[in-house]
Each structure stands twice: as structure tokens, then as C-alpha cells.
C-alpha positions in Angstrom: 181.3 43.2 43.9 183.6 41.1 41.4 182.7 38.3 43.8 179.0 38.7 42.4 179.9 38.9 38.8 182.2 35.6 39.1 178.5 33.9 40.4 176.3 35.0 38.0 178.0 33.3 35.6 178.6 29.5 36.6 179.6 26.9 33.8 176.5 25.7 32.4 176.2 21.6 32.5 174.7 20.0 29.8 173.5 16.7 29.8 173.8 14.4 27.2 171.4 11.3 25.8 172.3 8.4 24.3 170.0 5.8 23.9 171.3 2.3 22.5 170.3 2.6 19.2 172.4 5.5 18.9 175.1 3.7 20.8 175.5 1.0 18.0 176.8 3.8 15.7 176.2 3.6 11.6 179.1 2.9 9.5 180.0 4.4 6.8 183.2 4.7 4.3 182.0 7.7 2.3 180.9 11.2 3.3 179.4 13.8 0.2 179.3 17.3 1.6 177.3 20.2 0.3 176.4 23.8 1.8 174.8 26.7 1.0 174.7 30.2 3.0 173.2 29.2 6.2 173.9 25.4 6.1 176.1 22.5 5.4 175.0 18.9 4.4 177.2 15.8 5.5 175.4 12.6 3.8 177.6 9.5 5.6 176.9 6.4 2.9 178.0 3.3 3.4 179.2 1.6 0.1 179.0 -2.4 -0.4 181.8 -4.6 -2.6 179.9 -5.5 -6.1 176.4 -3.4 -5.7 176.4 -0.4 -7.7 173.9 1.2 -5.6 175.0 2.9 -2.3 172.7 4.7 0.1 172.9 7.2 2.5 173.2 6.3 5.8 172.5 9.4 7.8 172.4 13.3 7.1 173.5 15.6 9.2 173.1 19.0 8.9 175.0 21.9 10.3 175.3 25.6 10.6 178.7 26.9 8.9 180.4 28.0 12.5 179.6 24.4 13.6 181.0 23.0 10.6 184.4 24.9 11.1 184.0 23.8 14.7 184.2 20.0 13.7 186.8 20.8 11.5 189.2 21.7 14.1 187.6 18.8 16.5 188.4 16.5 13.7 191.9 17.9 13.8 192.6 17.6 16.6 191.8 14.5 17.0 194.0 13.1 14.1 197.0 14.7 15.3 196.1 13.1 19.0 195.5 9.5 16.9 198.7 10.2 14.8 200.8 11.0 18.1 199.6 7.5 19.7 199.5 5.1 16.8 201.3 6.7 14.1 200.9 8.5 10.8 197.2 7.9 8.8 198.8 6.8 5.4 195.8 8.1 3.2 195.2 7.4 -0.5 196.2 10.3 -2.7 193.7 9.5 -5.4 190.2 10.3 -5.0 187.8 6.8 -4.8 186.5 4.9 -7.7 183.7 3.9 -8.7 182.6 1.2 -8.4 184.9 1.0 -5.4 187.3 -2.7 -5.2 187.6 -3.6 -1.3 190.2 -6.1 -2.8 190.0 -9.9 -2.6 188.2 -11.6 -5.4 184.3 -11.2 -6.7 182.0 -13.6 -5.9 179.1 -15.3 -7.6 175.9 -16.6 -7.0 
């Protein structure tokens, strides 16, 4: 009878889409996070050298146990990077604004 019980059970396979456009992937260099009871709110916005104005590239939104899920996938991940390439030296001050990808300004 355990026999039965290990069968009843198999690992479910999901199958995953990804079209092209998907594929391509949106980049961004700032992430704004917000929540409330039931949700959180990642807005991914991709900020341009010299234009004030950023926009948001893509929202995604999240119940709170998937949020704490990605934050340990994220973790993970980092220490796995870290172990291969080496330690992510990270800025200790928050961003400014506007932000200065360095080099000099140009004009039109």
C-alpha cells in the first residue's frame, strides 16, 4: 500500500513559454519596489544619460510568499556569481539624480 501512495503523487512537469519577444529581455538599471497586504510591486525603469525623464519598463507584480521566494533565488544566485567571478563591489551610496554614467555630456 505505500507503493500506491508514492504513485499518486508523481512530480508535476510544468512547461514553460517563451516566445522571442520575451527572449530579447528589457533592460533596466533601476528597480522601485512597493507592497501592500496582499501584493508587492517591482517597476524595472531603465534610466538614460542627460534625460530627466525615466520610464518604467515593466511591472511586475507579486504575492508576498513569492516575493520572499525571489529573494532567496536572488541570493542564491549572487553567492553562486560571487563564488565564480568574484565579489559584486556595490556602491554604498544610494543613486543620484540625475544619474552621471560618466564620460562627458554631449550637445546637439
Amino acid at each position: 500500500m505505500e507503493d500506491d501512495k508514492k504513485n499518486e503523487n508523481p512530480k508535476q512537469q510544468i512547461n514553460v513559454e517563451l516566445t522571442d519577444e520575451i527572449a530579447e529581455g528589457i533592460y533596466s538599471n533601476l528597480a522601485m519596489i512597493a507592497h501592500s497586504h496582499s501584493e508587492f510591486v517591482v517597476d524595472f525603469i531603465r534610466l538614460m544619460p542627460g534625460i530627466p525623464k525615466a520610464k518604467v519598463k515593466a511591472r511586475i507584480i507579486m504575492t508576498p510568499d513569492h516575493a520572499k521566494r525571489l529573494l532567496g533565488a536572488l541570493k542564491d544566485n549572487i553567492e553562486k556569481y560571487e563564488q565564480a567571478f568574484g565579489k559584486i563591489e556595490s556602491g554604498h551610496e544610494p543613486p543620484q539624480f540625475p544619474v552621471n554614467f560618466g564620460g562627458t555630456l554631449g550637445e546637439a
